[in-house]
Residue frames relative to the residue before (quaternion, step in Angstrom):
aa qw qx qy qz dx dy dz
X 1.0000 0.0000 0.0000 0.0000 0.00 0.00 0.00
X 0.6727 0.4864 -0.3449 0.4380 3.43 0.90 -1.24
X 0.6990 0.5253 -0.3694 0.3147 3.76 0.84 -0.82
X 0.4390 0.7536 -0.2872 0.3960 2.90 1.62 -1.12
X 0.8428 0.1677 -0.2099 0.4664 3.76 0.14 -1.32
X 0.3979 0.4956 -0.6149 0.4668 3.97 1.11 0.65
X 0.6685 0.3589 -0.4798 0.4405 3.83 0.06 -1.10
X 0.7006 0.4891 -0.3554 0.3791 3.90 0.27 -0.79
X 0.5613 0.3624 -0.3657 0.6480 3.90 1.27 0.02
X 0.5282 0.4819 -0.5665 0.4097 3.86 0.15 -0.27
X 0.7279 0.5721 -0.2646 0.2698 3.34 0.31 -1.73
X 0.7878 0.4204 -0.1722 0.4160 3.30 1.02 -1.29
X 0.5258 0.5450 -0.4043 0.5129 3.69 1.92 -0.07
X 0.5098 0.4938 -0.3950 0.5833 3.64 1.13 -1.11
X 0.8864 0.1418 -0.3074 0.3156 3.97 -0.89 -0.60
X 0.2254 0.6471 -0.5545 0.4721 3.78 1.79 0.52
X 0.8485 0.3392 -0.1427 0.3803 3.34 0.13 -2.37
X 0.4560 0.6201 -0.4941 0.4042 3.92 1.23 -0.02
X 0.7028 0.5247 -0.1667 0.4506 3.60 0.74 -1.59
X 0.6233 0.5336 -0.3717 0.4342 3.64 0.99 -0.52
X 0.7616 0.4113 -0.1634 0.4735 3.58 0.80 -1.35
X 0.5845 0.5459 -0.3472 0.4897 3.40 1.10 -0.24
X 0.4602 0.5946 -0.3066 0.5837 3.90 1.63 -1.03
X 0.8057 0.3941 -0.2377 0.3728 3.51 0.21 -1.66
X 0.5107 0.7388 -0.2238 0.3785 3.18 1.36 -0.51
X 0.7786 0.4187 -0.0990 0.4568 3.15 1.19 -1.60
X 0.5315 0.6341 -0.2522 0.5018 3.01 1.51 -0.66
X 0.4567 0.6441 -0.2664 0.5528 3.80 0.93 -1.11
X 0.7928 0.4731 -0.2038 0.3259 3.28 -0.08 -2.12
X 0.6935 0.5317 -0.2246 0.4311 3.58 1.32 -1.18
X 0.7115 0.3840 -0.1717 0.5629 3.33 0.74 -1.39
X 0.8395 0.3389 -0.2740 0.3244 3.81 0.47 0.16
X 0.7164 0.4665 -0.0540 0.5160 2.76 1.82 -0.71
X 0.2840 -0.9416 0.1531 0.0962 3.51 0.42 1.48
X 0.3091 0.8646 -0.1777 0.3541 2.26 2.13 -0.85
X 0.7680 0.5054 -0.1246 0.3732 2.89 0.67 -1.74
X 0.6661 0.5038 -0.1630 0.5252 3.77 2.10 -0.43
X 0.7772 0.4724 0.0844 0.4069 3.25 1.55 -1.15
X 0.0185 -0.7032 0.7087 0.0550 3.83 -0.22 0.02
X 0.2686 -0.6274 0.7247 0.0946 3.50 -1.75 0.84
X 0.4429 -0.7599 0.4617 0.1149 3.06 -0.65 1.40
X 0.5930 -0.2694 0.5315 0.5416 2.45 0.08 -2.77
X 0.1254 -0.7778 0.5947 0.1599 3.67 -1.42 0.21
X 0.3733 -0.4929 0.7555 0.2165 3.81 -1.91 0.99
X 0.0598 -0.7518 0.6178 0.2225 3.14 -1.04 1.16
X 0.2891 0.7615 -0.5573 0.1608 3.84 -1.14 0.99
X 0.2896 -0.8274 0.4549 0.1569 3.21 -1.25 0.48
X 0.1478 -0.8063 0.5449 -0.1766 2.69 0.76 2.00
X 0.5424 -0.5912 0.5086 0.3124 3.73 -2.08 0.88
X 0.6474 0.0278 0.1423 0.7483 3.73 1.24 -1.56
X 0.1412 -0.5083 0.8326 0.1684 3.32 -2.29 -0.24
X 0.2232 -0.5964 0.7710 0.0099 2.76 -2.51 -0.13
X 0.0989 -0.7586 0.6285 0.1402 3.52 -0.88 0.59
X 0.0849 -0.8088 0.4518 0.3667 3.71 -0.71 0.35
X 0.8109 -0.2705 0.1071 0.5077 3.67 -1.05 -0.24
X 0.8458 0.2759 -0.2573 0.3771 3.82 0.75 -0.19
X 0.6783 -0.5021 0.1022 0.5267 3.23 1.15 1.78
X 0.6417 0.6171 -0.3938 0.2286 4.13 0.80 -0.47
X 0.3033 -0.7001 0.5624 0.3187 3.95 -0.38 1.25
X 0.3276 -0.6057 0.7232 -0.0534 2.20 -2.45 0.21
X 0.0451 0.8398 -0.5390 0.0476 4.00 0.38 1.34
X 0.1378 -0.7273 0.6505 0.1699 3.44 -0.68 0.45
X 0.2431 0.7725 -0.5523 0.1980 3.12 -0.19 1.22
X 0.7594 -0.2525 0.0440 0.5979 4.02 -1.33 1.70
X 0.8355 -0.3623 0.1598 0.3809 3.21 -0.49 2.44
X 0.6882 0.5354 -0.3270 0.3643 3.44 0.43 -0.02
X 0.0165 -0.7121 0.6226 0.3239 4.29 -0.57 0.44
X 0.1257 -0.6876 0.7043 0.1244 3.41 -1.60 0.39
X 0.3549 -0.7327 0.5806 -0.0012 3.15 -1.10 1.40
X 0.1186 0.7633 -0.6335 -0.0440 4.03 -0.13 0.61
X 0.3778 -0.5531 0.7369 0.0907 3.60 -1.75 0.52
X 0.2711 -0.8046 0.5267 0.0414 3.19 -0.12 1.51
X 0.6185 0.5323 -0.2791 0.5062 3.99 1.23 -0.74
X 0.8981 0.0397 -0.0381 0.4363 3.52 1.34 -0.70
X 0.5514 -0.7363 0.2088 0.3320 2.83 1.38 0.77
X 0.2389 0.8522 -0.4142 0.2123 3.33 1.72 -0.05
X 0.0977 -0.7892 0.5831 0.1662 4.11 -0.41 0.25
X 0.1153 0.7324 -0.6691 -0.0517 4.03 -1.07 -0.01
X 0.0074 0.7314 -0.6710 -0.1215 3.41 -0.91 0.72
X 0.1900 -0.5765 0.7899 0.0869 3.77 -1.93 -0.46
X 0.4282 0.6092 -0.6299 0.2206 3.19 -1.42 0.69
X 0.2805 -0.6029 0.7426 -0.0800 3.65 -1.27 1.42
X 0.1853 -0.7207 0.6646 0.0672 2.95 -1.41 1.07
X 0.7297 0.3007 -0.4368 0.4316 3.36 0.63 1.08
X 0.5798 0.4616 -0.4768 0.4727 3.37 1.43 1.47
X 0.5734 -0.4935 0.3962 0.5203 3.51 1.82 1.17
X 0.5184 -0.4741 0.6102 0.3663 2.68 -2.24 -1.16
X 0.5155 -0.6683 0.3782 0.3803 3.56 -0.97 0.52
X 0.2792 -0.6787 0.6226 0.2716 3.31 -1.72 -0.05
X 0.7848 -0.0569 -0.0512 0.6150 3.48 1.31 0.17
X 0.2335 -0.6326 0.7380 -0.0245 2.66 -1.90 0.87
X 0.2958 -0.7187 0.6231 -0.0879 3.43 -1.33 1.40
X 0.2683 0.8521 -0.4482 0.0314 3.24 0.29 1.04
X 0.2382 0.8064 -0.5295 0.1122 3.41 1.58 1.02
X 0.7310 0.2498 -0.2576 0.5804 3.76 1.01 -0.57
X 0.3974 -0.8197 0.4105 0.0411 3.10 -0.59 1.81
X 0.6289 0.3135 -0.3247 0.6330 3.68 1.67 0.09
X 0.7612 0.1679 -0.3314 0.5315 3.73 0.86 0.71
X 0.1882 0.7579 -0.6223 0.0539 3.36 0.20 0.86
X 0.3200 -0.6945 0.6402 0.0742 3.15 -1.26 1.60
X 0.2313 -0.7105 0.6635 -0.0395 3.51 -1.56 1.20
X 0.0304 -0.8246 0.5649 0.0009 3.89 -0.51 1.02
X 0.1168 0.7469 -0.6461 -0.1055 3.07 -1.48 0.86
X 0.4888 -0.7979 0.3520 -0.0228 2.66 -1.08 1.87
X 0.5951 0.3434 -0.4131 0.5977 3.50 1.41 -0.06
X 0.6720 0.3186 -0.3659 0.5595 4.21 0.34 0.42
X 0.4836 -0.6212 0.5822 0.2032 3.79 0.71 0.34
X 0.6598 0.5726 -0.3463 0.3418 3.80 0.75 0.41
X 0.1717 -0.7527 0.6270 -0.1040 3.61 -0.63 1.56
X 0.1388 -0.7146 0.6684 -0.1527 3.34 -1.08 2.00
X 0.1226 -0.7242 0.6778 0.0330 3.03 -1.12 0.94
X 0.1124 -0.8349 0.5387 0.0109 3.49 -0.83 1.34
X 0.6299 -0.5587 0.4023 0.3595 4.07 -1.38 0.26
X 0.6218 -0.5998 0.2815 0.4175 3.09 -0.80 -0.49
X 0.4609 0.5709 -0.2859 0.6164 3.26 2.30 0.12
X 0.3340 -0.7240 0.4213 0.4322 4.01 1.29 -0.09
X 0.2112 0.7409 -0.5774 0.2703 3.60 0.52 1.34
X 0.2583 -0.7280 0.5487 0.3197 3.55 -0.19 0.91
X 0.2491 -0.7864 0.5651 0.0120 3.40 -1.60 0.91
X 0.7216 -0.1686 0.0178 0.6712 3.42 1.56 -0.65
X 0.3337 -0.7612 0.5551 -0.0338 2.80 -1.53 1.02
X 0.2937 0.7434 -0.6008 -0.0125 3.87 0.02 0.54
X 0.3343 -0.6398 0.6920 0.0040 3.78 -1.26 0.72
X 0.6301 -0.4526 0.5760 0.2575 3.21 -1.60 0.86
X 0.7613 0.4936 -0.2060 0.3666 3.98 0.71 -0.98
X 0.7805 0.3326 -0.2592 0.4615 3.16 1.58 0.05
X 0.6242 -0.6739 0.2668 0.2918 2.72 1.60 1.32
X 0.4053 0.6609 -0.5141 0.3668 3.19 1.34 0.59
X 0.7249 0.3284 -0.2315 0.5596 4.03 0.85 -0.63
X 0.3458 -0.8306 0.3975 0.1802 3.93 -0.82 0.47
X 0.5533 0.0816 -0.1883 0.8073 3.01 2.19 0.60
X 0.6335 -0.5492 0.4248 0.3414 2.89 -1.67 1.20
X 0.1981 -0.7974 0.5292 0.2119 4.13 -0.28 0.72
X 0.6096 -0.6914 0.3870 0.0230 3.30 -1.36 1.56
X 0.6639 0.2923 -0.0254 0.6878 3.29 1.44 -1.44
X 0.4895 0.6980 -0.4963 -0.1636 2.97 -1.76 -0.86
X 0.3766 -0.7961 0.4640 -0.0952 3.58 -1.07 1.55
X 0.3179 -0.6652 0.5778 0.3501 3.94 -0.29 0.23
X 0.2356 -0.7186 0.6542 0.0136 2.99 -1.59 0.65
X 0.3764 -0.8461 0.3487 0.1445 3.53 -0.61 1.07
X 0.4919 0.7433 -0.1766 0.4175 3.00 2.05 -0.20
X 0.5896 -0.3848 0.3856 0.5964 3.07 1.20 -1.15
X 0.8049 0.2591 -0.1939 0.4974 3.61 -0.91 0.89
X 0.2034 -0.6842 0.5533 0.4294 3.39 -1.35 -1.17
X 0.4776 -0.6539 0.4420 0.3858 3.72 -1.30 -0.05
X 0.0086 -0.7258 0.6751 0.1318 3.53 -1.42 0.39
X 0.4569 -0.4364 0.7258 0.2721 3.61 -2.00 0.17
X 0.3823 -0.6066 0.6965 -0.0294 2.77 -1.96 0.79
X 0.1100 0.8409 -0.4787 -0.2273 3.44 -0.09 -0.17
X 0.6918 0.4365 -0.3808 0.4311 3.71 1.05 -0.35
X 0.5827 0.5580 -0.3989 0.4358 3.66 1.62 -0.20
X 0.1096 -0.7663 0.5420 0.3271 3.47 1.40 -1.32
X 0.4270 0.6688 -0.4032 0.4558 3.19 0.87 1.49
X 0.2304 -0.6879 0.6073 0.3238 3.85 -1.05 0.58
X 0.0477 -0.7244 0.6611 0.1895 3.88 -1.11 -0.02
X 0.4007 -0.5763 0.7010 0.1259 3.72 -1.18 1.07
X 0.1681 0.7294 -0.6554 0.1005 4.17 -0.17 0.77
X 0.2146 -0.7183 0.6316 0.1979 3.39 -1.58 0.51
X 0.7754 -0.4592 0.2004 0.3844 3.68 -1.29 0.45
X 0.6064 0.4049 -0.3482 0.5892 3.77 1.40 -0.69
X 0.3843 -0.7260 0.4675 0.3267 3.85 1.05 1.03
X 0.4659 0.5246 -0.6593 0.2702 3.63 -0.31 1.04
X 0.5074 -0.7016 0.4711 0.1687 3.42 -1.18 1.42
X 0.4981 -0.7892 0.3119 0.1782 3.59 -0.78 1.61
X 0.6633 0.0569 0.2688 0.6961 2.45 1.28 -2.29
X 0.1614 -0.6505 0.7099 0.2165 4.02 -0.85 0.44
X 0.4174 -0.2581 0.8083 0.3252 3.68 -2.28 -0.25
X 0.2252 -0.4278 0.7915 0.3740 2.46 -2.33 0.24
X 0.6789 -0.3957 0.3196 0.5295 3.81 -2.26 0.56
X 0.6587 -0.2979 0.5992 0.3440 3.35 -1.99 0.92
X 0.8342 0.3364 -0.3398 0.2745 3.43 -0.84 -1.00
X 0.4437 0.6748 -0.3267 0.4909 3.60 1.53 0.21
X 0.5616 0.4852 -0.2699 0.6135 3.75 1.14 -1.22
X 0.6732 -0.5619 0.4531 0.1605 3.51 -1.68 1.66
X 0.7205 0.4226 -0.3112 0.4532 3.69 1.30 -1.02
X 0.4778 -0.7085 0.4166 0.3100 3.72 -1.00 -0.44
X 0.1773 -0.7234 0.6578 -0.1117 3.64 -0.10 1.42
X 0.4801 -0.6606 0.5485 -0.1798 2.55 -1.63 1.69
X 0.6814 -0.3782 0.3839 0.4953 3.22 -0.47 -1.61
X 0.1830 -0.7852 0.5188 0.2843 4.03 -0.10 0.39
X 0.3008 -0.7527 0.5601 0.1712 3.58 -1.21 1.19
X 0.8079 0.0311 0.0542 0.5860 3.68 0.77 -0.87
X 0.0732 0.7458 -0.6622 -0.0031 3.70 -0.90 0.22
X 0.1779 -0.8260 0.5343 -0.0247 3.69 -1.78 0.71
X 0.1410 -0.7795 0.5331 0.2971 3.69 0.17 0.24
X 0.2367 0.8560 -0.4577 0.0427 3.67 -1.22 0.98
X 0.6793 0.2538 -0.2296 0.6492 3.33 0.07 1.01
X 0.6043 -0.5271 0.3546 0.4809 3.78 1.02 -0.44
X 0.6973 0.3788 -0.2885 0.5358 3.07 1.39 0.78
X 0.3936 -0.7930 0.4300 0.1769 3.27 -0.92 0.97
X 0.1314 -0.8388 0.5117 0.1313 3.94 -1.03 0.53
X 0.4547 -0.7455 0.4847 0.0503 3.07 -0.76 1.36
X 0.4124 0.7044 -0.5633 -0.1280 4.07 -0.54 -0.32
X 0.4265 -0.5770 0.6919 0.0805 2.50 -1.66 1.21
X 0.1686 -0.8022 0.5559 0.1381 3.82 -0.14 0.69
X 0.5653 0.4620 -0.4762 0.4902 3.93 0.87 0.64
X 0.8383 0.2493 0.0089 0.4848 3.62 0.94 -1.30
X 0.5533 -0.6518 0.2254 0.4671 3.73 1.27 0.63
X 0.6450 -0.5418 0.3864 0.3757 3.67 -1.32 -0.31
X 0.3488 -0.6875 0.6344 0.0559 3.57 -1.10 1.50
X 0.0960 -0.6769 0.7262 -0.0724 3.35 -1.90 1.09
X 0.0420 -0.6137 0.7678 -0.1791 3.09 -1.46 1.46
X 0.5371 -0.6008 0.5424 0.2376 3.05 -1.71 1.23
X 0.7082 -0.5082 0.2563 0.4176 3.81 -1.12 -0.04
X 0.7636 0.3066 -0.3325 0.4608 3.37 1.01 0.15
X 0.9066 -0.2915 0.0548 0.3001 3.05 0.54 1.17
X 0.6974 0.5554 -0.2198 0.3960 3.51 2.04 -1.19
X 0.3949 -0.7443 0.4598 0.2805 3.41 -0.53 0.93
X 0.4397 -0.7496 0.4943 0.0209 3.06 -1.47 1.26
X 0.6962 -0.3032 0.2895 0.5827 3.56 0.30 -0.89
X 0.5202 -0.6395 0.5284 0.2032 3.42 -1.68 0.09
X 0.0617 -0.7299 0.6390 0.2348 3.94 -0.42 0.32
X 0.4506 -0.7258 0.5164 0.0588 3.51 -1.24 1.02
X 0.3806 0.5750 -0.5064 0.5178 3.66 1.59 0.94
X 0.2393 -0.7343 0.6351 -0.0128 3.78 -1.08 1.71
X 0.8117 0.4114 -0.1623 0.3816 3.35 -0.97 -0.06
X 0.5293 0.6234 -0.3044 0.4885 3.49 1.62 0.02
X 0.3118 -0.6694 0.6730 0.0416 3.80 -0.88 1.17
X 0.8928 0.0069 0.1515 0.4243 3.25 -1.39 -1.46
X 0.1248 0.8509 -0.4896 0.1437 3.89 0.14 0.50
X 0.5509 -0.5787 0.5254 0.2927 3.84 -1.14 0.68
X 0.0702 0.6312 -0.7382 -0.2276 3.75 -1.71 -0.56
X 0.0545 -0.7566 0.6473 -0.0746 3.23 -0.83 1.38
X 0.7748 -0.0822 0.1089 0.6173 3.71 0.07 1.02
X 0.6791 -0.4119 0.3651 0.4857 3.47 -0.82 -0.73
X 0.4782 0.5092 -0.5408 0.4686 3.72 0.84 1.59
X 0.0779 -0.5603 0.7684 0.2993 3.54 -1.08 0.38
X 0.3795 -0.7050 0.5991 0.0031 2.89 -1.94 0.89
X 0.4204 0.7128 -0.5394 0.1554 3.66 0.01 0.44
X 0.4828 -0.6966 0.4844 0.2167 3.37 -2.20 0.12
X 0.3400 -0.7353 0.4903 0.3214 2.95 -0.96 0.61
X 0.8496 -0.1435 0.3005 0.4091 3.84 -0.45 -1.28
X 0.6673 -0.1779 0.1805 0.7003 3.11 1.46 -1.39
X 0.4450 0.5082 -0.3774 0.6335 3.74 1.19 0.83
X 0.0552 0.5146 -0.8389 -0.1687 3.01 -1.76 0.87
X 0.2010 -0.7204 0.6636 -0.0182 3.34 -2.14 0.79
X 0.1548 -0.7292 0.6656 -0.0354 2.98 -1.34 1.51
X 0.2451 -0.7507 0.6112 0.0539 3.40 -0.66 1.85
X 0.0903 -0.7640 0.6034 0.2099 3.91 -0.87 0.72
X 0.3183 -0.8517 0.4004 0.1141 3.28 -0.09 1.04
X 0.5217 0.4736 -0.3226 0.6320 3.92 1.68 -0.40
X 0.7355 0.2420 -0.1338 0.6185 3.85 0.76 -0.28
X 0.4508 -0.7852 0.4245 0.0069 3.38 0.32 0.28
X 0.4646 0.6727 -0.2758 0.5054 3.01 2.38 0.48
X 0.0610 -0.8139 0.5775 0.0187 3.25 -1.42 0.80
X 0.1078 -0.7406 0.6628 -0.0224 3.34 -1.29 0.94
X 0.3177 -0.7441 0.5878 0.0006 2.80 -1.34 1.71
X 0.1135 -0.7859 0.6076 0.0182 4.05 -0.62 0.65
X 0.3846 -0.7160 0.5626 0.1513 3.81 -0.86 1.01
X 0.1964 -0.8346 0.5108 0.0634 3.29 -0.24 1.20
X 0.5782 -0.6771 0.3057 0.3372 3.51 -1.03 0.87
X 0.7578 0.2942 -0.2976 0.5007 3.82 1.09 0.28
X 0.2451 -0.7605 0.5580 0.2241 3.46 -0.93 0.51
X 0.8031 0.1101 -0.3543 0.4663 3.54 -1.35 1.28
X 0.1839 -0.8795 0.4150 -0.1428 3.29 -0.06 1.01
X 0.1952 -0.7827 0.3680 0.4623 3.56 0.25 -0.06
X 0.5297 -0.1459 0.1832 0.8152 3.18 1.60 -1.55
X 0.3293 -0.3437 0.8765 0.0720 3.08 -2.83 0.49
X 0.3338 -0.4741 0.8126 -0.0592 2.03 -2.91 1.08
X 0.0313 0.7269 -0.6784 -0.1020 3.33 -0.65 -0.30
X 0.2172 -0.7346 0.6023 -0.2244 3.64 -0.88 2.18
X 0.0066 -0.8702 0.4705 0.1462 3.09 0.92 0.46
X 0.6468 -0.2727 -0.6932 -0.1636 1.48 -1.62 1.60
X 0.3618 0.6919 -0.5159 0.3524 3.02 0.66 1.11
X 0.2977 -0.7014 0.6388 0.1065 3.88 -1.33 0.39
X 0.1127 -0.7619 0.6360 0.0493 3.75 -0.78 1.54
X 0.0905 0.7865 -0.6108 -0.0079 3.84 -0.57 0.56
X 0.2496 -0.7380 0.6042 0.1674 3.49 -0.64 1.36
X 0.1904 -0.5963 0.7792 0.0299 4.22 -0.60 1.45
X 0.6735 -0.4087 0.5190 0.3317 3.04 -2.16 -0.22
X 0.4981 0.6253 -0.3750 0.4694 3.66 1.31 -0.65
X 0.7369 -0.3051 0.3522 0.4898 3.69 0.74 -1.46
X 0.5443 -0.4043 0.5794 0.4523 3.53 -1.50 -0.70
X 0.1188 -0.6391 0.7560 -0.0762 3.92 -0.09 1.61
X 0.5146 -0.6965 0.4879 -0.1093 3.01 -2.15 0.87
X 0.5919 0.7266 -0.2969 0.1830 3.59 0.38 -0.43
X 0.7501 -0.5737 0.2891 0.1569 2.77 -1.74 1.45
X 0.3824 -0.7384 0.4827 0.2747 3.78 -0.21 0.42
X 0.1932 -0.7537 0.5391 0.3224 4.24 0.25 0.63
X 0.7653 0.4532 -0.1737 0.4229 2.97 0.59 -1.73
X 0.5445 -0.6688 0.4351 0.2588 3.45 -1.76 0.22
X 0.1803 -0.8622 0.4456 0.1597 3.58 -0.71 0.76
X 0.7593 0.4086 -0.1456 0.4851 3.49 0.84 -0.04
C-alpha cells in the first residue's frame, strides 16, 4: 500500500515537472522566437539615412542627397535631388501631392508633386523665413510648420509667406524644453519631441495642449491615441489616454529606423528596408 501511494506521487511530480518545462518552454518560444510575431515579406535593397511612407502605401528613401519614391504595387521608381539644396533631414510625406522635404543645415524647404517635381522653393536666403528655421512639418490646414530656434518659437506660415499662427517662446510653458528633434501635425494637432523632456502638443493655432511623458523619443508615429516609435530592436506603442506601454521584439537587431503600416512593419537594417507582416495584434 505504502509503495503504492509513492509510485502514485512519483507520477503526479513527473507530469507536474513535464507541464512546467513545457510552460517554460512556451514562454522562451514567445519572447525569443519572432517568428511567432512576424512574417518576412520582402526587402528594398539601399543604404538609405531614414524613410517615410505616405498615406497611400508609396516609400520614401533618402538616400546620397537624393529622395527616391518607389510604388511598391508597381515597382514604379521617381527620384529628385539638387545639388545646391545639400541633402535632406526630412521628408513629410503626410500629403502625398505636397510632400515637403527640409534641409536644415541651408535653411531650405521644398515642396514636391506627387511625381517628385519640385514646385516651390523658399530658403532662408530669400528672406522668405526671419530666422534660419530648425524644424519643419506640413500642415493640413493650410501652410506648413517651422521651429525657430533663436525665437524658441513654432510659426504655422503659408506660401505667400504670411504668418498664420505664432507659439508663444517654449521657455514661457511651466514644463522644461530643451531642444526639438522632430515634430508632425496630426489630427489638427501638432507634436513636438523634445528627446530630453518628452513630446509636446498644441492645437493648430499655436495653443498648447498638454504634455506626453515619453523621454528619449526622436522621430515617432501618432496612430490614434498611440505614439509609435522604434527603438533598436523594439517596436513601441505609447498609449497616451492611459499612459500604457507595450514593448514588442522585433525580428532584427540595430535598426536604423521603423514605420509601422499596419499591418505591416518597415525596418531600415544595413542589408535594406526588410518588410514583415505583423502575426500578432497590436491595437
Amino acid at each position: 500500500m505504502w509503495m503504492k501511494y509513492l509510485n502514485s506521487r512519483k507520477a503526479s511530480i513527473n507530469r507536474k515537472s513535464g507541464l512546467l518545462i513545457i510552460a517554460i518552454g512556451f514562454f522562451i518560444f514567445i519572447a525569443f522566437n519572432t517568428n511567432a510575431q512576424f512574417s518576412y515579406e520582402s526587402i528594398i535593397e539601399t543604404d538609405a539615412s531614414f524613410f517615410t511612407i505616405d498615406p497611400l502605401d508609396n516609400i520614401y528613401l533618402a538616400e546620397s542627397g537624393a529622395i527616391i519614391k518607389i510604388n511598391e504595387s508597381t515597382g514604379e521608381r521617381s527620384n529628385f535631388s539638387n545639388p545646391l539644396y545639400g541633402s535632406f533631414d526630412i521628408i513629410d510625406s503626410s500629403d502625398p501631392l505636397n510632400i515637403l522635404a527640409f534641409s536644415a543645415s541651408l535653411g531650405i524647404i521644398t515642396f514636391l508633386d506627387k511625381n517628385l517635381v519640385e514646385k516651390e522653393t523658399f530658403s532662408i536666403n530669400d528672406d522668405f523665413f526671419k530666422e534660419r528655421p530648425g524644424l519643419a512639418c506640413n500642415s493640413r490646414l493650410e501652410g506648413f510648420w517651422v521651429y525657430y530656434p533663436e525665437l524658441w518659437q513654432f510659426s504655422r506660415i503659408n506660401r505667400k509667406n504670411q504668418v498664420l499662427t505664432t507659439t508663444l517662446p517654449m521657455h514661457n510653458l511651466e514644463y522644461n524644453f530643451s531642444e526639438p528633434c522632430f515634430m508632425i501635425e496630426t489630427d489638427s494637432r501638432l507634436y513636438v519631441s523634445d528627446y530630453e523632456n518628452g513630446i509636446f502638443v498644441f492645437d493648430v493655432f499655436g495653443g498648447f495642449l498638454f504634455k506626453i511623458p515619453l523621454k528619449n523619443v526622436c522621430t515617432f508615429q501618432v496612430l490614434n491615441n498611440y505614439i509609435v516609435y522604434f527603438t533598436k530592436n523594439q517596436l513601441c506603442l505609447y498609449d497616451f489616454f492611459l499612459h500604457k506601454e507595450s514593448l514588442i521584439l522585433l525580428p532584427e537587431a540595430n535598426i536604423k529606423s521603423g514605420f509601422l503600416n499596419y499591418p505591416f512593419v518597415y525596418l531600415l537594417t544595413k542589408q535594406g528596408l526588410k518588410k514583415y507582416y505583423t502575426i500578432i495584434e497590436l491595437f
